[in-house]
N, C-alpha and C positions, 0 to 999 in steps of 0.2 A: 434859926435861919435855914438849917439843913431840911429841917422837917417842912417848911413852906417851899422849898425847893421841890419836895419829894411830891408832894402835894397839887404841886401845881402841874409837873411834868405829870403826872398822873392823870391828874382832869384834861389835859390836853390829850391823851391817847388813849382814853374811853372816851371823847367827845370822834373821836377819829374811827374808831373804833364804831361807837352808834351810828355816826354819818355812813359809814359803810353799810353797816347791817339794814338801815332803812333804802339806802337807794338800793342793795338787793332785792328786800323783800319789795320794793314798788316795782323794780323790773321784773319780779319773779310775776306782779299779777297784773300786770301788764302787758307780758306773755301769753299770760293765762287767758287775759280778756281777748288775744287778738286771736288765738285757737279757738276758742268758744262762736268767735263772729264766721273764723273761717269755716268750722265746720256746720254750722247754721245754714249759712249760704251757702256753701259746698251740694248741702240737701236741698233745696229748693233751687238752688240750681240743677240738678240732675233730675229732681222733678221738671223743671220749663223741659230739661234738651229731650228727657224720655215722651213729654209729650207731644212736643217741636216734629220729632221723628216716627210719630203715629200719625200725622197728618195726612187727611185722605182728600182727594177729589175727584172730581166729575165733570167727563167732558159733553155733558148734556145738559149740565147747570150750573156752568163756572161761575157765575155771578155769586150763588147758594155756597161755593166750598173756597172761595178766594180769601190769601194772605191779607190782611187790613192792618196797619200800622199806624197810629197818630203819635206824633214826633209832641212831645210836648218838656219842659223844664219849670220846675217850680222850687224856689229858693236855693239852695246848691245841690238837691238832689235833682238828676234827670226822674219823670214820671211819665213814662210813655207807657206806651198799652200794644197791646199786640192780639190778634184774635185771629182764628183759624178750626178749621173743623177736625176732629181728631178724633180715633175710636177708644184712644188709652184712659185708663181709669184716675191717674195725676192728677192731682187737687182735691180729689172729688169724696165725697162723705162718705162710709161705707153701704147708707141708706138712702143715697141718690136715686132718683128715678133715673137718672143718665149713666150710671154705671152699667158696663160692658152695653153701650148702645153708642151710636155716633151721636155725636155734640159739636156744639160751637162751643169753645171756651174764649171768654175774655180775661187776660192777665195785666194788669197793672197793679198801681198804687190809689190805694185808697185809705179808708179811718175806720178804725172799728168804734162801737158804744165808748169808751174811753175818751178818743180824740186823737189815739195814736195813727199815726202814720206807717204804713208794712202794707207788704204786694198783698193784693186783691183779687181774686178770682169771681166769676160767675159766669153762670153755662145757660143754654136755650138749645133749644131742639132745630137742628140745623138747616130743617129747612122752612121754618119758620118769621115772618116777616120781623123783620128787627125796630120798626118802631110799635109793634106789641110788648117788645122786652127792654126797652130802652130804661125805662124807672126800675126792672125789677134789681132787687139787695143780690151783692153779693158775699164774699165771708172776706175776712182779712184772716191768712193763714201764718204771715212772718209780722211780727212788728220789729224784729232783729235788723230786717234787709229794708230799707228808704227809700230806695233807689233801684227803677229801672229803665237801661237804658237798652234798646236794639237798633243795630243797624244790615243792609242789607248788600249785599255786591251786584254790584252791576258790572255782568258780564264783558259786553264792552267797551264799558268805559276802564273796565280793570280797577274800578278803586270803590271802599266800599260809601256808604248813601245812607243819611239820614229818613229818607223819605223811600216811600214804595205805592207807584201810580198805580201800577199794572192790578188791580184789584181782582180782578178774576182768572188770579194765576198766582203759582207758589213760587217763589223765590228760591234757588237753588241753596244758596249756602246764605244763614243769618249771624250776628254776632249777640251776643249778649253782653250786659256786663250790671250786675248787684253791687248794687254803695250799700256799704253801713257804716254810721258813724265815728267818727276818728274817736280813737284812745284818748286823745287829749284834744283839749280847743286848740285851734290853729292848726294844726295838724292834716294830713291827708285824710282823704275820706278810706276807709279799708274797701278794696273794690275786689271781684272774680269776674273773668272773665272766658267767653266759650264759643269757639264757632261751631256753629251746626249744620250739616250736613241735610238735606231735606230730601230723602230716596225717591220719592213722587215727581221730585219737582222738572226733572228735564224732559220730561213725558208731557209736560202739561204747559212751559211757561211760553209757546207759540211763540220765541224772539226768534226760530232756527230760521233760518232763509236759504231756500233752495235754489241751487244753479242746473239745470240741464247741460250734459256733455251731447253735442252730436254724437263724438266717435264714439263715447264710452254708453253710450244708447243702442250706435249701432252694433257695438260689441256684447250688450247684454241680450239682444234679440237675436245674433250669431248662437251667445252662448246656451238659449234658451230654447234653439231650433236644435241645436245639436241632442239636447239634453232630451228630445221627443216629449218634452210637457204639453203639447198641443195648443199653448197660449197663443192671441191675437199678438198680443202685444208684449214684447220683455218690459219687465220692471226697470224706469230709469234711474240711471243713475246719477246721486247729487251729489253736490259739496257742502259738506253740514258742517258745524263749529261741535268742537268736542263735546258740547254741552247738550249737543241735541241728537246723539246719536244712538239712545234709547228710539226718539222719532223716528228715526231712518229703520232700525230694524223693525219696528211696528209697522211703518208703512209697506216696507219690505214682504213682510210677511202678508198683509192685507192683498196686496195686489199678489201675490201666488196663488192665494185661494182664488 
């Protein structure tokens, strides 16, 4: 009787025992799997933001260097796509003909040979008519990340926007954010998320709206006769939203010359 005593408290605290050690080692890689996704997308994200912030345009063919965003959702990943002109070399093969040259890249989600699902890239020559390149193949570079979603702010409305009309202009600041599939079914999707900043874009995105001061016109035509610049006319002065005040100093400057 002692010995079946012994026996049995035994099996109960190696079964307590194993229960432990297994939900350790499931949490240890479990862990493991959700650092694995994080630093996947961690890279492919700082690819999108490095290329995001190489973005060039032109104000002689905004139509050719304009922000394009299509809002789309398909099963519980978002798959939108974002496309922009940029000089940066992100994404791109080391034997690209578009390496170190300006490009249009397109970023989304697509499938590679397999059937899998992971962001998509493909590039065309920027000033290029786009339904020449509308069928051509792009690469799928992550199958890790499923998911992508961007959205844009709107200055002022102050809140940020699924959607981006303004196609022949770059949007100041974008959001990003990469799903990859949850650890477990049911579970949250593993997401990163990153605002970006767009250096070009207050120069270019033509929402500043100008006010004329009489007084402060006729104080900069004061300050411009004083100053013996021999100008017809002082440079006016306006009331710009902070956003646009790269604009002001360009025009600024334009009218000195």
């Amino acid at each position: 009787m002692e010995i079946l005593i012994a026996l049995t408290i035994m099996s109960i605290a190696m079964s307590v025992v194993i229960a432990a050690f297994v939900a350790t080692l499931r949490g240890w890689q479990k862990s493991g799997d959700f650092i694995d996704k994080l630093h996947h997308g961690d890279f492919v994200m700082e690819q999108l933001v490095s290329a995001t912030r190489s973005a060039a345009t032109s104000r002689n063919r905004p139509d050719m260097y304009g922000f394009w965003l299509e809002d789309s959702h398909e099963g519980e990943f978002p798959t939108d796509e974002v496309s922009f002109v940029t000089t940066g070399n992100e994404f791109l093969p080391r034997d690209s003909v578009f390496a170190n040259a300006m490009h249009r890249i397109f970023i989304g989600i697509g499938k590679n040979d397999d059937g899998e699902a992971g962001v998509s890239v493909r590039v065309m020559p920027h000033l290029a008519e786009l339904e020449d390149w509308e069928d051509e193949e792009g690469w799928v570079i992550s199958t890790t990340v499923k998911g992508l979603e961007c959205r844009v702010y709107n200055m002022q409305e102050e809140e940020w926007e699924d959607e981006w009309e303004d196609t022949n202009s770059i949007p100041s600041l974008v959001e990003y954010t990469l799903s990859m599939e949850p650890l477990e079914k049911h579970e949250d999707l593993v997401q990163i998320s990153r605002v970006v900043e767009i250096p070009v874009a207050p120069a270019v995105d033509g929402a500043v709206a100008f006010e004329d001061e009489p007084e402060a016109e006729e104080a900069g035509q004061e300050a411009g006769g004083n100053a013996g610049e021999g100008r017809e006319e002082a440079t006016p002065q306006a009331i710009v939203n902070g956003a646009g005040m790269e604009e002001t100093i360009r025009r600024t400057r334009e009218n000195d010359k």
